[in-house]
C-alpha positions as CSV (number, residue, x, y, z in Angstrom):
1,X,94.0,127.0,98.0
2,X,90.6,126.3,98.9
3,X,89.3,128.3,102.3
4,X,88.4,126.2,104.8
5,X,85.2,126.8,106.4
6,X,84.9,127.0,110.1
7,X,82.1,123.6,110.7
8,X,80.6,122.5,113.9
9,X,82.1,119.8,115.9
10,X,79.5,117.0,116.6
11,X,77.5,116.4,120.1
12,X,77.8,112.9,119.8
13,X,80.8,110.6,120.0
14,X,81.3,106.8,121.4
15,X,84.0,105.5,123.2
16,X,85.3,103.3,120.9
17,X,83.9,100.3,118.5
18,X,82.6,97.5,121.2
19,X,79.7,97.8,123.6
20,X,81.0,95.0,126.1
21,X,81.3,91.6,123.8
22,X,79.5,93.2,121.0
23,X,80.2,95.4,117.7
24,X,76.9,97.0,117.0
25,X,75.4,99.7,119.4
26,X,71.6,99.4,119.6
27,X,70.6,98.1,122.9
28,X,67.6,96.2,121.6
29,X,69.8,94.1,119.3
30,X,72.8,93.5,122.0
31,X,69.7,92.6,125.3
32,X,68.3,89.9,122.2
33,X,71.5,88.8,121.4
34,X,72.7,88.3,125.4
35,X,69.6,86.4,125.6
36,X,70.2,84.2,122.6
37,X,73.5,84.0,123.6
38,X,73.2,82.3,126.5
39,X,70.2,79.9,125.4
40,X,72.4,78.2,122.8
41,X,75.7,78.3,124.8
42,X,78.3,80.7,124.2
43,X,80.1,80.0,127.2
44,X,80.8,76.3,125.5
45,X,81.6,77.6,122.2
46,X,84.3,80.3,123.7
47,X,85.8,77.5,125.8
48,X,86.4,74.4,123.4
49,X,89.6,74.3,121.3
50,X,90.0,73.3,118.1
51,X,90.9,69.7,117.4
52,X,94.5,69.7,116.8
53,X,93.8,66.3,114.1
54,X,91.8,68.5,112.3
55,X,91.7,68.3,108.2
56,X,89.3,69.0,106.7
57,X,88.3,68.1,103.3
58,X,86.0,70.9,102.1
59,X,85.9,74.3,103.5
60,X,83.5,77.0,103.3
61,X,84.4,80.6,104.0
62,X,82.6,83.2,104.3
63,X,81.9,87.3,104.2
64,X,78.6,88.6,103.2
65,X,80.2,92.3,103.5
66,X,80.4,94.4,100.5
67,X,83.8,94.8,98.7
68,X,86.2,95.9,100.9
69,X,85.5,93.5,103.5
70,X,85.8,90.7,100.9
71,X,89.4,92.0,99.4
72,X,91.2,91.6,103.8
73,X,88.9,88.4,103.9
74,X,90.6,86.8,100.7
75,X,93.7,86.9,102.7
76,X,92.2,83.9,104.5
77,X,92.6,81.9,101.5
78,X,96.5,80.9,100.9
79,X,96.6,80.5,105.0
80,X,94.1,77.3,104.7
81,X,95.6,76.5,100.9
82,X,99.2,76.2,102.9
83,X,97.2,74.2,106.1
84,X,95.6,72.3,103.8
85,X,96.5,71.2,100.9
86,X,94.3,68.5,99.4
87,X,91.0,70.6,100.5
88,X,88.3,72.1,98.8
89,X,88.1,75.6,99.9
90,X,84.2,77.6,98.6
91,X,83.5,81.0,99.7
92,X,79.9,82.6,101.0
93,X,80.0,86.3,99.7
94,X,77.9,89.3,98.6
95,X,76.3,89.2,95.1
96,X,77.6,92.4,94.6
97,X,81.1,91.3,95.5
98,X,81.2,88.1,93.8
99,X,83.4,89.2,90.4
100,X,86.3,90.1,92.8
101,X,86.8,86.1,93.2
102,X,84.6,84.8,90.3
103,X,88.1,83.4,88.6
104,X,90.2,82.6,91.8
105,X,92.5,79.5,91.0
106,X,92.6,78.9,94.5
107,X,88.9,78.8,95.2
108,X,86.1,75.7,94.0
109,X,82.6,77.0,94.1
110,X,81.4,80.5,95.2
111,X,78.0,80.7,97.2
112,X,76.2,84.3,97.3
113,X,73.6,86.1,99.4
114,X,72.3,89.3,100.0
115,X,71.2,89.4,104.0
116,X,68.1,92.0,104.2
117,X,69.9,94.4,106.3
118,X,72.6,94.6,103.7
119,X,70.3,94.7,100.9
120,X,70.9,97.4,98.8
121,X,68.0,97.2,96.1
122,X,65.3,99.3,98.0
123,X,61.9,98.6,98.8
124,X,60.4,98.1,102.0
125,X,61.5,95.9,104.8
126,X,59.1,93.1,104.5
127,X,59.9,93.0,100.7
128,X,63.7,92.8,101.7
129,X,62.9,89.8,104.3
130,X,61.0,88.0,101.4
131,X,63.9,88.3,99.1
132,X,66.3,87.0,101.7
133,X,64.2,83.7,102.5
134,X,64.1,82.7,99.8
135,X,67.2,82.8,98.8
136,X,68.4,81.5,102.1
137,X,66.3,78.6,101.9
138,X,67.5,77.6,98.4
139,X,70.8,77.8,99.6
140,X,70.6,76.2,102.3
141,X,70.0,73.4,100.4
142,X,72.6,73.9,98.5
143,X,75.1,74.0,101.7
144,X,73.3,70.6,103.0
145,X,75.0,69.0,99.6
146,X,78.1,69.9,100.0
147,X,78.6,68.3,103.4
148,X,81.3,70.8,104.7
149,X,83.6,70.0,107.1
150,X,84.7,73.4,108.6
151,X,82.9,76.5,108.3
152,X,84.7,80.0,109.3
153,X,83.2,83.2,109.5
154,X,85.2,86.2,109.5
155,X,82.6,88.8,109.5
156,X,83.0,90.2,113.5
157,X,79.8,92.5,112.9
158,X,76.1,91.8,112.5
159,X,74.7,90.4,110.7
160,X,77.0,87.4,110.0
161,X,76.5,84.2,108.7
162,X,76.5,82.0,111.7
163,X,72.5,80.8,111.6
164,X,73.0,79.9,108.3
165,X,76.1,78.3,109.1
166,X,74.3,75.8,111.9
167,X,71.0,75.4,110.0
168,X,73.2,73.7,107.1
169,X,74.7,71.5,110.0
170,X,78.6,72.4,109.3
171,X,79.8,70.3,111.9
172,X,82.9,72.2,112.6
173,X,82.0,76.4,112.9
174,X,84.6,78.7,113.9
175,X,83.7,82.6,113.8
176,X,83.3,85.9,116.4
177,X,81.0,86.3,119.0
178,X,81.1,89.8,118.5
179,X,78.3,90.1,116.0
180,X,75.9,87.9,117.9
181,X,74.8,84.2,118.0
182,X,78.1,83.0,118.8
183,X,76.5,80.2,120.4
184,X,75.5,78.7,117.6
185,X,79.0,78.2,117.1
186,X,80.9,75.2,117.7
187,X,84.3,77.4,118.6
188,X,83.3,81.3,119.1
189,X,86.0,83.7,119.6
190,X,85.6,87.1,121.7
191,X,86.9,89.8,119.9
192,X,89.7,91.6,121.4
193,X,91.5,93.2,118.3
194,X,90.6,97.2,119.1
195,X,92.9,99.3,116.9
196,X,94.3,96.6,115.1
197,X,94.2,96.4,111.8
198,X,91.6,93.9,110.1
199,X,93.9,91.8,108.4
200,X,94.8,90.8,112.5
201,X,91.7,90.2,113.0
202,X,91.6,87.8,110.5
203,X,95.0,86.1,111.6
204,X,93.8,86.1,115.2
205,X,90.9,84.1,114.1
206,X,92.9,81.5,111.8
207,X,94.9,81.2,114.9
208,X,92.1,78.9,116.7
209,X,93.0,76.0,113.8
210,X,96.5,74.7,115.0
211,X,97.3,73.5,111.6
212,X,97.1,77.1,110.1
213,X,99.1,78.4,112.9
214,X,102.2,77.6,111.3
215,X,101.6,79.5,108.3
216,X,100.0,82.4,109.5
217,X,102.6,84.2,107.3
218,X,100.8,83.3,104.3
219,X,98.1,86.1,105.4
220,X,97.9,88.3,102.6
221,X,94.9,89.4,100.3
222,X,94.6,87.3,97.4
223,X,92.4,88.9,94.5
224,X,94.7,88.0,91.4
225,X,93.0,89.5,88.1
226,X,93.2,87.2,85.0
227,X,95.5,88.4,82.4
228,X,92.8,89.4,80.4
229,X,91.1,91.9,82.7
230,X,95.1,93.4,82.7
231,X,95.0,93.4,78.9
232,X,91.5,95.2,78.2
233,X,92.4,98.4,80.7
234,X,95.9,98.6,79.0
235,X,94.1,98.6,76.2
236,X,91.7,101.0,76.7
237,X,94.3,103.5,78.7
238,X,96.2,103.6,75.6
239,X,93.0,104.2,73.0
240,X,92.3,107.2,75.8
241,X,95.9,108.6,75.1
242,X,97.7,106.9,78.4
243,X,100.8,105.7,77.2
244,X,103.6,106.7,80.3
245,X,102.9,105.8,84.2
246,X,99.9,107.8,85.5
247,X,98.3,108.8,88.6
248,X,94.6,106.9,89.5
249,X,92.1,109.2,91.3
250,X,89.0,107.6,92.8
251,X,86.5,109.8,93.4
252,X,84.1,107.8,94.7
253,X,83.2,107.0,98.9
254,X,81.7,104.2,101.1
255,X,79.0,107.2,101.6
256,X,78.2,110.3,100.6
257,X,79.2,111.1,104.0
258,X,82.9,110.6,103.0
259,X,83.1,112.3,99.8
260,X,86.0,115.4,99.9
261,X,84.6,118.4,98.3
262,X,85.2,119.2,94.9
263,X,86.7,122.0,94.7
264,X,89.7,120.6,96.9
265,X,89.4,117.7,93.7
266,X,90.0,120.7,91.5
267,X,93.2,121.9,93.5
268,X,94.9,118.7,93.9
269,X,94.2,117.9,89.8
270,X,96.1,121.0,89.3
271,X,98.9,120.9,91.6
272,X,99.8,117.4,90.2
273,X,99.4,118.5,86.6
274,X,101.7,121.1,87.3
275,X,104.2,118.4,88.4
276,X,103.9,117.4,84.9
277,X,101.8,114.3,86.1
278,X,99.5,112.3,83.8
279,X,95.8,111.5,85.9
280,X,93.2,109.2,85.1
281,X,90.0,109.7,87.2
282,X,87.5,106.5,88.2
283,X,84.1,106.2,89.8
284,X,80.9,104.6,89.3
285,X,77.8,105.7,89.1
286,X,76.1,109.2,86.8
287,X,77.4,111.2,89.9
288,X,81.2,110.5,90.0
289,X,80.7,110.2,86.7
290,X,79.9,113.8,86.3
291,X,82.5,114.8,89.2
292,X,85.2,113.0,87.4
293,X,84.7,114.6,84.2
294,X,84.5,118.0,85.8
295,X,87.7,117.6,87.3
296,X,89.2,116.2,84.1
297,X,87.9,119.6,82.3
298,X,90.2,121.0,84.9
299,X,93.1,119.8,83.3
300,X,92.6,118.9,79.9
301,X,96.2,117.9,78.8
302,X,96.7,116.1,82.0
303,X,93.8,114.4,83.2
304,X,91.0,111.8,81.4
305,X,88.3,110.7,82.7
306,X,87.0,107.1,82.8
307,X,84.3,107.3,85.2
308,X,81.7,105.2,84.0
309,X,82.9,103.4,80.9
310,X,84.7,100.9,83.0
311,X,82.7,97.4,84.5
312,X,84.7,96.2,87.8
313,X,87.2,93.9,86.4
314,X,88.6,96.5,84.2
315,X,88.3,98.9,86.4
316,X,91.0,96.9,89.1
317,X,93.1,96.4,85.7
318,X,93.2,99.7,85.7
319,X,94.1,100.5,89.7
320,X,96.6,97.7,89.3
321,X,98.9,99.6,86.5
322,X,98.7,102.5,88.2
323,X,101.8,104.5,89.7
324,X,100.2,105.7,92.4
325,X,96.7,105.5,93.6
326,X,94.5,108.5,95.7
327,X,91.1,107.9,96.9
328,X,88.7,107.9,99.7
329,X,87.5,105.5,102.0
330,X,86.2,103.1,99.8
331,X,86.9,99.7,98.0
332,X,88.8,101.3,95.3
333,X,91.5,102.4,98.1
334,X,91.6,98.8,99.4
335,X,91.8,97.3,95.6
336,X,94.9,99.3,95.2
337,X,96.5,97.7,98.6
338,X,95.8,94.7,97.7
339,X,97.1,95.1,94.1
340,X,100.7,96.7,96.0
341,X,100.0,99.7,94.2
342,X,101.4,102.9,97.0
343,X,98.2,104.9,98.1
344,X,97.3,107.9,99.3
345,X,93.5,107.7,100.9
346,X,91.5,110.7,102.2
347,X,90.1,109.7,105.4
348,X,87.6,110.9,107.6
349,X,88.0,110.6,111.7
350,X,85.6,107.9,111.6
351,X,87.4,105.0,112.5
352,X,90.8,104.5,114.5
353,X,93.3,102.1,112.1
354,X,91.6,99.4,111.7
355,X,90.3,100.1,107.7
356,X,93.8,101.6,106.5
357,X,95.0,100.3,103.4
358,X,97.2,97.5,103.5
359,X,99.3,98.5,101.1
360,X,103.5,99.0,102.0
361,X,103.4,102.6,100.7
362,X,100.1,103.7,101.7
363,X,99.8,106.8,103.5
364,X,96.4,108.6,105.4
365,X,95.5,112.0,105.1
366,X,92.8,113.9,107.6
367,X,92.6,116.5,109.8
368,X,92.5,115.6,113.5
369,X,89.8,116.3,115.7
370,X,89.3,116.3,119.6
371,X,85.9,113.7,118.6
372,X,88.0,111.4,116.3
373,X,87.8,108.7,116.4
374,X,83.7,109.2,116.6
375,X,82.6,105.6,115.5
376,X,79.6,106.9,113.9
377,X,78.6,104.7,111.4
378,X,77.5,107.8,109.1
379,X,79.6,110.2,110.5
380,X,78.3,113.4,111.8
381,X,76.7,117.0,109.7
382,X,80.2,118.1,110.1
383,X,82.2,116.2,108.8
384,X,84.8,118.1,109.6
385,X,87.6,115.7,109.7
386,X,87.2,115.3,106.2
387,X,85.8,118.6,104.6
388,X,88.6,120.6,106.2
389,X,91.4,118.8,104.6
390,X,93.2,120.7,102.4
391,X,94.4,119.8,98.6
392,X,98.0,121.0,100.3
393,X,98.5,118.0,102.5
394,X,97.0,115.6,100.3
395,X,99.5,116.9,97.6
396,X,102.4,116.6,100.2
397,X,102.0,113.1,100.6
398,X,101.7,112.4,97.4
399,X,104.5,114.1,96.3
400,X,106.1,111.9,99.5
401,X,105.2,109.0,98.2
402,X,106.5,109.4,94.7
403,X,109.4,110.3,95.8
404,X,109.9,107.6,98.1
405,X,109.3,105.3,94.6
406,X,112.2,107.2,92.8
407,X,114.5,106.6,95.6
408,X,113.8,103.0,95.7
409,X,114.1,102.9,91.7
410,X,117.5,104.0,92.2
411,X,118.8,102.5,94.9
């Protein structure tokens, strides 16, 4: 077993996720927002209901988040498809995060945008501003045409889409007042969902339409992969010499803040080799590329790696055959939940349980700390939560969680 060495604990901690109404934390931002805030209304948004007659006939969605946050906000989808039927329902996501719904039957036309604080292309700030104008403006435009009826914005952090959202004068627009300009809303929401998971934050907001209230049981993520994304990783498993159930390991983090250090990588490989399991080893990118492969030269008969051959719908056909899936907080942990495939993620303290994976069998491994939760959106030079998690546990719960699956196999 690895040693564990002895790491600082960090000076700085929050109370918890909210500063009053709002989910961000710099006090510039939340004094502009209170002001905006209460210019446009927010006390009128918050206090008007939802028409009960409402039915819509188009419906735009929308979560310009990366991945992650797109896979809980699918689970919006078969609530309004059960509420309402005959509608067109379009969803407002990330370019980046656009494949995961490109071929949803469910789903008419999907809009994208890359907000300049969520840019990830580089370049200076002004640069980043230019970029998103103009592709605001154009799709603006684009919203005007369709003349939606009902708008919802599940993002509860800033920077949402709600300007957007009244600038392409959505009649009906239904979202949190947690990430600012809720009163450019015409039915805000406070947020009030601390520790709850963020699929209930989704359900609480679908909650305002009384038509969806009724099928709230619906909520569920929806990211079905077409057959053909299933067939080209079986596929390629088998050319790489997979041919029996196998173990996925996802190397990659959110940050590099929440990558586990590689020599505990090494430790579990070889623990669950020696369990005579088979391991295939993702990531993206030359750098979990490279860890993957070193791992995989770990364990040569047990382990391959396909770390960087893989684009992102083969890559989810690949997570969705597997037998169990371990990884880090990342999308790759919450592709697996929403695929039902058991997981085992390797968490930092960051958060309280709001990000676990949704999966049935999923199970969280981290080492408990007086500071954790911190809420520190990139953690702390510790990282101690996470660094000082041993292979040991994380091989206890998988081993936990297999055997769970052999029990239910034979019962």
């Amino acid at each position: 077993m690895t040693a564990s060495v002895p790491l600082p604990t960090p000076s700085v901690t929050r109370p918890g996720l909210a500063c009053g109404r709002y989910l961000f934390f710099n006090p510039l931002l939340r004094t502009a927002m209170r002001l905006i805030d209460a210019l446009t209304g927010l006390s009128r948004s918050l206090a008007r209901p939802m028409p009960a007659s409402l039915a819509p006939d188009r419906i735009l969605l929308c979560m310009q988040a990366h991945i992650g946050d797109l896979i809980y906000a699918s689970a919006a989808i078969p609530v309004l498809r059960a509420a309402f039927p005959a509608a067109r329902i379009d969803f407002l996501v990330h370019p980046a995060a656009a494949h995961l719904l490109a071929e949803h039957p469910e789903l008419g036309q999907i809009h994208s945008l890359t907000h300049w604080k969520l840019d990830r292309a580089g370049g200076p700030l002004w640069r980043r501003l230019l970029r998103y104008l103009g592709a605001r403006r154009t799709l603006l435009q684009t919203l005007r045409a369709n003349h939606y009826a009902l708008a919802i914005d599940l993002y509860a952090y800033f920077p949402n889409s709600i300007p957007l959202l009244a600038s392409a004068r959505i009649p009906l627009r239904l979202g949190w007042a947690s990430g600012g300009f809720g009163g450019l809303l015409s039915h805000a929401r406070e947020w009030d969902c601390a520790g709850q998971h963020i699929l209930e934050w989704h359900r609480r907001l679908l909650a305002q339409i009384p038509a969806c209230r009724p099928h709230l049981g619906h909520l569920q993520t929806s990211c079905p992969l077409p057959a053909t994304a299933l067939a080209r990783s079986r596929e390629l498993l088998q050319a790489a010499g997979i041919h029996s159930p196998f173990l996925c390991f996802h190397v990659g983090a959110g940050g590099a803040h929440k990558q586990w250090p590689e020599p505990a990588w090494h430790e579990l490989a070889l623990a669950c080799a020696a369990r005579g399991e088979r391991i295939v080893l993702l990531g993206f990118g030359p750098a979990e590329e490279a860890l993957a492969q070193r791992i995989a030269a770990r364990v040569p008969a047990a382990a391959v790696s396909l770390a960087g051959q893989l684009d992102f719908t083969r890559l989810a056909g690949c997570i969705a055959q597997a037998r169990l899936f371990v990884g880090l907080d990342s999308m790759g942990t919450h592709l697996a939940a929403a695929h039902a495939i058991p997981v085992v993620g390797i968490y930092p303290g960051i958060m309280d349980g709001s990000w676990r994976p949704a999966a049935r069998h999923s199970r969280i491994v981290t080492t408990p700390k007086a500071c954790a939760p911190c809420f520190l959106p990139a953690g702390c030079a510790s990282m101690a939560c996470l660094r000082e998690t041993p292979a040991s546990a994380v091989f206890a719960a998988i081993e936990a969680s297999l055997g769970e699956q052999a029990e239910a196999a034979h019962a």
